[in-house]
Structure formats: structure tokens, C-alpha cells
C-alpha positions in Angstrom: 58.0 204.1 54.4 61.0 202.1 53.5 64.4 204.1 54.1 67.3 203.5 52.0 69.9 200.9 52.3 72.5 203.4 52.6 71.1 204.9 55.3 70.2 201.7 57.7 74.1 201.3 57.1 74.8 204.7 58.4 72.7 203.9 61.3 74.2 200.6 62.0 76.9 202.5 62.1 76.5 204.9 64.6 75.1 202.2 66.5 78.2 200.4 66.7 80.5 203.5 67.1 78.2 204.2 70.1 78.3 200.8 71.5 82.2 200.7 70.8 82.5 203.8 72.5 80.5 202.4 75.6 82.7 199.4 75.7 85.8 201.6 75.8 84.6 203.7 78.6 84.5 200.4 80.8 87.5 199.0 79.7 88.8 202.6 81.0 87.5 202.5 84.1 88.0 199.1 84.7 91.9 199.7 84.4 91.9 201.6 87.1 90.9 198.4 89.4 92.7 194.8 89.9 92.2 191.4 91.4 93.7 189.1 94.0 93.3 185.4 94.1 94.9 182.7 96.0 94.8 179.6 97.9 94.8 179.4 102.2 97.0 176.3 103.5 97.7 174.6 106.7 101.6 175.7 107.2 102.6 172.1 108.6 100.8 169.7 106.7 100.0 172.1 103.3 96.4 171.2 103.4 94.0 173.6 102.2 92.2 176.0 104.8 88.0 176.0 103.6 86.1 178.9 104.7 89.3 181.1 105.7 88.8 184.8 106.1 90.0 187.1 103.2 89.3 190.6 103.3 91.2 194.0 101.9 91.8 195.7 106.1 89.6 199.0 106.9 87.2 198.0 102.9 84.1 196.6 102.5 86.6 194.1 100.0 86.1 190.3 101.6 85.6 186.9 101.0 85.5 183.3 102.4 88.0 180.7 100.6 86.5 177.2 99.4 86.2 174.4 100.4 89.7 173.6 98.8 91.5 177.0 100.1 91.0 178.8 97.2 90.1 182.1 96.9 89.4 185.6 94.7 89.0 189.6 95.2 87.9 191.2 92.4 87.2 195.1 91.1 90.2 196.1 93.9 91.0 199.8 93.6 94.9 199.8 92.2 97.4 201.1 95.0 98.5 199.8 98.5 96.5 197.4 100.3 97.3 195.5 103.5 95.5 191.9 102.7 94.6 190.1 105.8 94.1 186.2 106.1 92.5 184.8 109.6 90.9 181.3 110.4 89.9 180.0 113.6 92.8 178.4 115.8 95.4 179.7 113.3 97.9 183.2 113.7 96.2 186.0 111.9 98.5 186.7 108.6 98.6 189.7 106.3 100.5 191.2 103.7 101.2 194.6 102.7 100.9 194.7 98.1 101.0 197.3 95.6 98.6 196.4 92.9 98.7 198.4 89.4 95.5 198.9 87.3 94.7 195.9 85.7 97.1 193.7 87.2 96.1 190.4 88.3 98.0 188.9 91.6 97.9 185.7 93.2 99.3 184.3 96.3 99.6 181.5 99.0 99.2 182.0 102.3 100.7 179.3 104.6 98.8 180.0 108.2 100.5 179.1 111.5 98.4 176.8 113.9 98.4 178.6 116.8 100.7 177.6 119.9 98.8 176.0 122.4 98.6 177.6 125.7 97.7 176.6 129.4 94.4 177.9 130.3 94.4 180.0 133.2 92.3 179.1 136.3 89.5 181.5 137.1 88.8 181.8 140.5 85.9 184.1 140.2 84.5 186.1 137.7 87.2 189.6 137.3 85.3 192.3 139.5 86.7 195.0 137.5 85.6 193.5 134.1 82.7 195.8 133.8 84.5 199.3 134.8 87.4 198.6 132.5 85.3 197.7 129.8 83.6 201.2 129.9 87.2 202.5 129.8 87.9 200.2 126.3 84.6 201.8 125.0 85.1 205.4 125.9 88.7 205.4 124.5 88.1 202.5 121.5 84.5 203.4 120.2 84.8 206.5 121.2 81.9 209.4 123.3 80.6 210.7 120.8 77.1 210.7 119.5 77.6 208.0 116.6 79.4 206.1 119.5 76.3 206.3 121.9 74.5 204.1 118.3 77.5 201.7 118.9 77.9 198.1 120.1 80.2 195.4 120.7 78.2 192.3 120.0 80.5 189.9 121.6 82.3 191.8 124.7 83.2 188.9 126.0 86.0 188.0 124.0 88.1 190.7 126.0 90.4 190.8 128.3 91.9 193.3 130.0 95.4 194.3 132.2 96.8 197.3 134.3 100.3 197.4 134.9 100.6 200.0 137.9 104.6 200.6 137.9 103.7 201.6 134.2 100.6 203.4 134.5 99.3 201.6 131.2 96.1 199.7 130.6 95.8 196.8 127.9 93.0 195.3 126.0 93.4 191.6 124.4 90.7 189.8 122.4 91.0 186.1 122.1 88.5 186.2 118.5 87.8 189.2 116.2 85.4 192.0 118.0 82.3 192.4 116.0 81.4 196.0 116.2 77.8 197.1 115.1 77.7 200.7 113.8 74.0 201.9 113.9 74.5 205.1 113.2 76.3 204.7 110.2 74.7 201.4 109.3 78.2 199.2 109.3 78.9 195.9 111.1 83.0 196.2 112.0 84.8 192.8 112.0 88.0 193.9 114.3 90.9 191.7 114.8 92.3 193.6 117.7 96.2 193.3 117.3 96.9 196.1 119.8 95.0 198.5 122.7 97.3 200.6 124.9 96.0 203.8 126.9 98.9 205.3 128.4 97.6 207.2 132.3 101.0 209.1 132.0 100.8 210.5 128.8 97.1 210.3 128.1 97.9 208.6 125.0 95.9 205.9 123.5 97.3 203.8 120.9 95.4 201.0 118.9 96.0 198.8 115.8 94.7 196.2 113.9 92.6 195.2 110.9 89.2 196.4 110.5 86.4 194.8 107.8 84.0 196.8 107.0 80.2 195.2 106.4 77.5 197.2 105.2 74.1 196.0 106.9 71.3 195.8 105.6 68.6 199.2 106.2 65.2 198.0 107.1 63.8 200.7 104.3 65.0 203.9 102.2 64.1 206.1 105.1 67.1 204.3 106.9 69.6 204.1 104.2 69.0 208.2 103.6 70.0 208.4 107.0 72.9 206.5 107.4 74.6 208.2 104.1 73.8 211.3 105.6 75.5 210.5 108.9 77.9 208.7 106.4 79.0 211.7 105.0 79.0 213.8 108.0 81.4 211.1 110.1 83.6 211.8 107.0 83.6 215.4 106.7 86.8 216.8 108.4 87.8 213.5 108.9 91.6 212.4 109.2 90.4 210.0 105.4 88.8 213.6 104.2 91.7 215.8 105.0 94.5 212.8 103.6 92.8 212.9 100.0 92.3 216.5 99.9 95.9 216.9 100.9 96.7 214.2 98.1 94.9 216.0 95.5 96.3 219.4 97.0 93.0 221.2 97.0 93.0 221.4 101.0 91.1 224.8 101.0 88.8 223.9 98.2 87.7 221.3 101.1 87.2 223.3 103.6 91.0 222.8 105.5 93.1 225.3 106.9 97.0 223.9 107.5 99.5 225.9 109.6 102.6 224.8 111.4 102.2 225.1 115.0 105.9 225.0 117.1 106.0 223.8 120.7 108.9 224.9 123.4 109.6 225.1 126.5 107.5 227.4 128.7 109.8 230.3 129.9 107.8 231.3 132.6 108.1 227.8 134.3 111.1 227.3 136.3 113.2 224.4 135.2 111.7 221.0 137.2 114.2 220.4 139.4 114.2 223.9 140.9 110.3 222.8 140.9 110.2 220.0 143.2 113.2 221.1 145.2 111.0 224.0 146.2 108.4 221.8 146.7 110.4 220.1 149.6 111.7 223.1 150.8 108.1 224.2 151.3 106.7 221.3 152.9 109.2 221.0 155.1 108.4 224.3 156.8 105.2 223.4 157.2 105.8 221.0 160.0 107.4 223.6 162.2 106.3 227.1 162.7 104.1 228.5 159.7 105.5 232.2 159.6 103.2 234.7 157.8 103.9 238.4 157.2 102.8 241.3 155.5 105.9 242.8 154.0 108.2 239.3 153.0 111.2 239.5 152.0 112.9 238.1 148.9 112.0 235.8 146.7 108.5 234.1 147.4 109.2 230.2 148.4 105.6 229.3 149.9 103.8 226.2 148.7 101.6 227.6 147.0 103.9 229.4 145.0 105.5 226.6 143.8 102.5 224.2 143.5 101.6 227.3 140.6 104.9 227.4 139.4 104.1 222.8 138.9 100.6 223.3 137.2 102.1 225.9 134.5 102.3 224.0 131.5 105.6 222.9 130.2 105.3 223.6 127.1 104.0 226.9 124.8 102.9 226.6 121.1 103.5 228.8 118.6 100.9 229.1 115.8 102.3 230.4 112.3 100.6 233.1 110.8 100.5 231.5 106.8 99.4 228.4 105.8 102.0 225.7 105.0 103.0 225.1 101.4 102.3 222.1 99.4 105.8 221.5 99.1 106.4 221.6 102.6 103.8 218.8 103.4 104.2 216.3 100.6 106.0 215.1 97.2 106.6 212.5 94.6 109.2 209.9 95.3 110.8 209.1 91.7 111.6 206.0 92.7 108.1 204.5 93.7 105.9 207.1 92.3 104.4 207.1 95.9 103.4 210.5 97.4 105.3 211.1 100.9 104.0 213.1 103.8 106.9 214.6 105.3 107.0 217.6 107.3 108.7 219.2 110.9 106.9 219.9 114.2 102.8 220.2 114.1 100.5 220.6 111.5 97.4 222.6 113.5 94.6 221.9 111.0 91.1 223.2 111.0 88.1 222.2 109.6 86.4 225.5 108.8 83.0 223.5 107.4 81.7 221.8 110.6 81.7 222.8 114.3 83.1 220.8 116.8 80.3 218.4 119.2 79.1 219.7 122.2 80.4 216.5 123.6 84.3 217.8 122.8 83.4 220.7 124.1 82.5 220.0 127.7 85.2 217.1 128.0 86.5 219.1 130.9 84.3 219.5 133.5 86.3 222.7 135.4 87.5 224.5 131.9 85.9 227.5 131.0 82.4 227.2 129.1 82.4 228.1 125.6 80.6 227.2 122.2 81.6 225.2 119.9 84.2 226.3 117.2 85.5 224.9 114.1 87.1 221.7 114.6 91.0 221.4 115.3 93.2 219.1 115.4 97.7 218.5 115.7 99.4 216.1 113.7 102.7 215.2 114.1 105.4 212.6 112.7 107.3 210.4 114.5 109.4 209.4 112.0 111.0 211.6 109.2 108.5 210.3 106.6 105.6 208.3 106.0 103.6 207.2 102.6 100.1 208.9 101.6 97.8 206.9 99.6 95.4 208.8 97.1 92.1 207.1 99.5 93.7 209.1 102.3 95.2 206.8 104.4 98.6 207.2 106.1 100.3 203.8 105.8 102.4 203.2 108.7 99.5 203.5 111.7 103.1 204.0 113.5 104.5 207.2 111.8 101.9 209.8 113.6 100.6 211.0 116.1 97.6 212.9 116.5 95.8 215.4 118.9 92.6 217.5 119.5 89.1 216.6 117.2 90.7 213.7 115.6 91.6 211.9 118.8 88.0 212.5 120.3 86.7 210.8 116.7 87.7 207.4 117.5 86.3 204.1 115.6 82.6 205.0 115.8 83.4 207.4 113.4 85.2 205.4 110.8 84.8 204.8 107.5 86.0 202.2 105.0 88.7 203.1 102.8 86.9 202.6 99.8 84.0 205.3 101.2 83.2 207.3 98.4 80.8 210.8 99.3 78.1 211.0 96.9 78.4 213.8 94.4 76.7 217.3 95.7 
């Protein structure tokens, strides 16, 4: 049967109106991505830098430059990026960039040779190396169970320092940590610009440029697992709650936001009246210790005031309502950049998932109890702070967090460009 020339043409037609249409959809979606290129120099003598490290920091985004120094990203997600440039015996160099859908940037990256520095002499291998290395891991990788599946391949590049006027313990690694994820199936390239852990405050602060690597599973069976444990590392996550809060659909996601005030503790005595009758105490106790059944006045034992010391100095205030969008973020008109800005804590719970067993009993002499939704305080230390639509907060600087998110430390991160497959 032959059809009609009329109606081939129709055909043809729809053909090309379907193939037009397809080609549209990708030019759509590709607008909504960019490139980088460049070229990686010697800054003294302007020769080009083969085999540099490029990569997008805390993405799977990387690359190594040419021979001749030159290099290109491509299919980068538009918005804020921090590109990082590192090659060995050179200062590590990166760049905070705002790239728009579609654009195309280039740059030169002119890397400082390194200062050369007298080698200390080692007397003996550091007797302490393997006890503060445990305290890098537990406060670095983190104790959970994803953390147990967690390795650093080369330990040795660290180094590590305890100031005891300060109370604060350092970490230093003279190359990049390589960091092998098992659990969620990621080899971590981590150029380790700063690791403080703070015995006063029980703060731990760390920074530095992640690359994310996505290894290889040995069969489907793995690969199923790791985006399962993938997805769970993400749910509730700081990345998780940053985009929902972006996209203002926190409760849709499972997160409950209200503003949490802390003050003074009225019950507690001010401190100097504290340790004054501290001393006052003590110092009866080297004469004769009176005890009687009817004292009189004011009770001034030592163990009265020792209670009085362990009463916490601060209470917290929960607020009954949850926080309104427009008291967490807006739209800068100048930018177009969202801004996270907001006063005292933000006590957010992750209604969806319970809390590990392993946050639970962190304290060995608190009271037993199952695990509950997981919570966690956020707080600014600055008046404002940019939020990028992947969820991350860009200054690692402006915040300060408390509770589930500080127990999920880097065996539980994810790269920026993580995307949880659609339930």
C-alpha cells in the first residue's frame, strides 16, 4: 500500500516538530548549567602547571590540567562555587565565582611555590601520635555508624599539637587526606586548611575543600546499597534542611523550625558569689568541721555551693510556633541572592528519622532513654549569611551549630551536587 504524498509530508512533519521539540528541551536544561576553563601557571616564572588539580570544593566537579596548564569544567550547575586549584609543592589557591546559566568563564591561576621550610628533627617517633589521632577521627569523621565504614588512607600526612595554656588541640596535614567512604561508596580528596577542637568550649571547628569521588561498586547489589545509605546520610541533613528552607517547603520535608532563646539561669547565683563561696567553704574545712541539726541562716557548706557550680548557666526558652519564612530568609535586590538571617537559635527537628543509638548514649551517666526525632540549634555569628539553592551556607564562618548536626560530622557528607532519586 502506497500512502499519499501529502501525507508522508505530514508525517515528516511531525517528525521534525518532535525532534525540534526534543532539541529545545535540552537547550532548556542545558541553560541552567555553565563552564569554566582556564590555564594553571607557575607565579614566578609564568610557566604552565601540567597535571594541576581543578575541582568545584565539596562536588564530584574535577579535573587535571594538561600538559600545557590548560584546563575545562563543563555541565557546572549555575550559582556560587568556590573553585579550588592545588599542585604539589605550590600554596593551595581558590576562588569564590558566581556563574549564570549558560555562561562561559575562563581564568588564570598564577600558584605560589611554596616557602621552603627547615625540617624539624625527630628525635623519636611522637608517642602520642596514635591517641590523638583517635581524637581527629572521633571529632573529624565522626562516631557514627557510616563513620565506623570510614578510612583515612594516608594518616600519615598528619600532624598534630596541644596548646595547654589554651586548652585547644590542632590537626595539620602536610598533603590532601584521602578519605575512603565505604558506606556511602565515596573516596574524599581533603585539603585540610583548618582542625581546631576547643577542650573549653567543646567546640570543634574545621574547614577546607573537600572533592568528592564516586568509587566504583563491585556490582548492583552494592551500588543499591550505597544510594540507600546515600539517601539516608542526607535525610535531615544540614544540605536537606538548607534547600528545603530555600524552596520554603520545610514541613513538606519533614522540618519543624522554632526559635529557641537562651539566658541566664536565675537559679544560679552570679559566679563570683560562686567561687567566693567555694573558698569560704574550703577553708573551713581545714579547721574544725561543725555539723548540726538545726543550722542557722543561709546554707554556705561545700556542697552547697559545688551544686550551686554544676547548675547550668544558661536556660532555653523554646517558642511555641514555628518561625516564619520571613523571619529566616529573603531576596537581596541587589544580588538576587537569598540571605539567611535570623536572631538567637533556630531548634530544628527532623520529624522523619530517629536519632542513632550512638547519639543517644554519648553520655555515659545521663539518664537512659530512646531515641527521638532528631534535633539540632543553629545559630549565626554574624548578622547575615548567603543560602545557595544546593543548600549550602556560604561562609563555613557565619554559624554555628549544635545537637544531631554536630554528631554527623564528615562521614556523613554529601557532595553538593547530590541529587536524591525521585520516590
Amino acid at each position: 500500500m502506497h500512502l499519499p504524498f501529502s501525507h508522508l509530508l505530514r508525517q515528516q512533519r511531525w517528525f521534525f516538530l518532535l525532534v525540534a521539540l526534543g532539541l529545545s528541551l535540552q537547550v532548556a536544561s542545558a541553560q541552567n548549567y555553565g563552564s569554566v576553563s582556564g590555564t594553571i601557571l607557575d607565579g614566578q616564572t609564568k610557566q604552565p602547571l601540567g597535571f594541576a588539580t581543578i575541582f568545584i570544593a565539596q562536588t564530584t566537579y574535577g579535573t587535571t590540567a594538561a600538559e600545557n596548564g590548560t584546563f575545562t569544567l563543563t555541565a557546572i550547575p549555575a550559582g556560587t562555587h568556590e573553585l579550588v586549584v592545588s599542585f604539589l609543592g605550590y600554596e593551595t589557591l581558590s576562588h569564590s565565582f558566581v556563574l549564570q546559566p549558560g555562561q562561559q568563564q575562563q581564568f588564570r591561576f598564577e600558584l605560589a611555590p611554596k616557602a621552603n621550610q627547615l625540617q624539624e628533627v625527630v628525635v623519636g617517633p611522637d608517642p602520642h601520635w596514635k591517641s590523638n589521632f583517635a581524637t581527629f577521627v572521633q571529632n573529624f569523621i565522626g562516631k557514627t555508624a557510616n563513620a565506623a565504614q570510614t578510612e583515612v588512607v594516608n594518616a600519615d600526612v598528619l600532624h598534630f599539637t596541644f596548646d595547654p595554656d589554651t586548652r585547644v588541640f590542632t590537626a595539620e596535614a602536610s598533603a590532601p587526606l584521602v578519605i575512603e567512604n565505604k558506606a556511602l561508596g565515596y573516596r574524599v580528596h581533603f585539603l585540610l586548611e583548618v582542625f581546631e577542637l576547643d577542650y573549653r568550649t567543646s567546640r570543634v571547628f574545621h574547614a577546607g575543600f573537600p572533592r568528592f569521588e564516586a568509587m566504583k561498586p563491585k556490582n548492583k547489589g552494592q551500588q543499591a546499597r550505597w544510594e540507600k545509605a546515600r539517601l539516608k546520610a542526607y535525610q535531615g541533613s544540614m544540605m536537606h534542611f538548607g534547600r528545603a528552607l530555600y524552596n520554603k517547603n520545610l514541613e513538606a520535608e519533614g522540618f519543624q523550625v522554632r526559635k529557641l532563646k537562651r539566658v541566664p539561669n536565675p537559679s544560679r547565683p552570679p559566679e563570683e558569689e560562686i567561687q567566693a563561696g567555694l573558698r569560704r567553704a574550703r577553708a573551713r574545712l581545714k579547721g574544725t568541721v561543725v555539723i548540726s541539726a538545726n543550722p542557722q541562716g543561709a546554707e554556705d557548706s561545700l556542697s552547697y555551693w559545688a551544686r550551686m557550680n554544676r547548675l547550668d548557666k544558661q536556660v532555653a526558652y523554646l517558642y511555641k510556633d514555628p518561625v516564619p519564612y520571613d523571619q529566616l530568609v529573603r531576596l537581596e535586590a541587589a544580588s538576587g541572592q537569598t540571605v539567611l538571617q535570623f536572631t538567637d537559635f533556630l531548634n530544628v527537628v527532623y520529624a522523619k528519622e530517629k536519632e542513632e543509638l550512638g547519639y543517644v548514649n554519648q553520655n555515659l551517666f545521663g539518664k537512659k532513654r530512646a531515641p527521638g526525632p532528631q534535633t539540632s540549634l543553629i545559630t549565626l555569628t554574624e548578622p547575615s549569611t548567603f543560602l545557595e539553592p544546593n543548600g549550602m551556607i556560604i561562609n563555613p564562618y557565619s554559624h554555628v551549630v549544635e545537637g544531631y548536626w554536630a554528631y554527623e560530622k564528615l562521614a556523613e557528607m554529601l557532595p553538593l551536587d547530590y541529587q536524591p532519586a525521585v520516590q
